[in-house]
C-alpha positions as CSV (number, residue, x, y, z in Angstrom):
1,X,6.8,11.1,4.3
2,X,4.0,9.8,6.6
3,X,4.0,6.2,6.7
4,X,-0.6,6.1,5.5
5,X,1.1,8.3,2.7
6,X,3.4,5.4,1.4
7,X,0.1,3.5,-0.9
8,X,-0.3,6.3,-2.5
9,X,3.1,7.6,-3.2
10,X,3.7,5.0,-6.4
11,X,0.1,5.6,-7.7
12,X,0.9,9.5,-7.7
13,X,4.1,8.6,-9.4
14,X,3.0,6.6,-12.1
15,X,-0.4,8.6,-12.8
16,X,2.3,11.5,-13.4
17,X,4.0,9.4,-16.0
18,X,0.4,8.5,-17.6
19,X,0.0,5.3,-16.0
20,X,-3.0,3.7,-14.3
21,X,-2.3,3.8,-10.9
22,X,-0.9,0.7,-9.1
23,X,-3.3,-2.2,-7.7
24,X,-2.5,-4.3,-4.7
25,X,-3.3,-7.5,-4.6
26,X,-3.4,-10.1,-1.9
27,X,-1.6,-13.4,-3.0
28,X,-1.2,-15.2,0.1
29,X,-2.4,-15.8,3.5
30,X,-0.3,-18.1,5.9
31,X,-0.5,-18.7,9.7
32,X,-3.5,-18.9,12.8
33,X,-5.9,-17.0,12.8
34,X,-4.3,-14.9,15.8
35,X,-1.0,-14.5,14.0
36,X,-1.4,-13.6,10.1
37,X,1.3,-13.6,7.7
38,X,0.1,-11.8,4.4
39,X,1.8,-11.1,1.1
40,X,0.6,-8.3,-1.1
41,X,1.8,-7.7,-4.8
42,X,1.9,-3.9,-6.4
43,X,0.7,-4.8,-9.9
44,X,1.9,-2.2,-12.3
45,X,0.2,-1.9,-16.2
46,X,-0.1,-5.9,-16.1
47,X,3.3,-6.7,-14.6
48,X,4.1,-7.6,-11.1
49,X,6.6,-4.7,-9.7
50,X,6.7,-5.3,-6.4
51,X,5.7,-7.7,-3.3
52,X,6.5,-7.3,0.3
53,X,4.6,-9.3,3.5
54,X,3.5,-8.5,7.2
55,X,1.3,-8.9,10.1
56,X,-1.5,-6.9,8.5
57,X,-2.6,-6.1,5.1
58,X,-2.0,-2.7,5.9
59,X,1.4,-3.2,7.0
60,X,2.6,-5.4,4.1
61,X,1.0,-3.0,1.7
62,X,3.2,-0.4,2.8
63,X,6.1,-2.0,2.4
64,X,5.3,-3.5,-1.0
65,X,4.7,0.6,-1.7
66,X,8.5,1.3,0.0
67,X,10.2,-1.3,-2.6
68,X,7.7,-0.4,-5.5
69,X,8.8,3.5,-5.0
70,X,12.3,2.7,-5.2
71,X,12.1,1.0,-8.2
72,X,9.6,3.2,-9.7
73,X,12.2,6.4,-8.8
74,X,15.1,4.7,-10.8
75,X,13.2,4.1,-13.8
């Protein structure tokens, strides 16, 4: 699976279980301005599912996605 793919992956999921997809939100922001640190949640039907950080929104997204997936494929 590409890694752009990865965001939308758990939305497709859960939209095939009759879900809303997921929403990411950004909880936190930490570090200069030249070295971010972000942390995003994956918000699932009102619950929190998932939350992963990184260098870029983009990046931490993605790997909120990775751990949201996994536990969106054992349920």
């Amino acid at each position: 699976m590409a890694e752009s793919d990865r965001k939308s992956t758990p939305s497709e999921l859960l939209q095939s279980r009759g879900h809303v997809p997921a929403e990411y939100r950004v909880v936190a922001e930490s570090g200069p301005d030249h070295q971010k640190v972000f942390e995003i949640e994956v918000w699932v039907d009102g619950a929190r599912l998932a939350s992963a950080q990184g260098g870029t929104k983009k990046e931490a997204e993605q790997s909120a996605a990775r751990k949201a997936l996994v536990l969106l494929e054992v349920a």
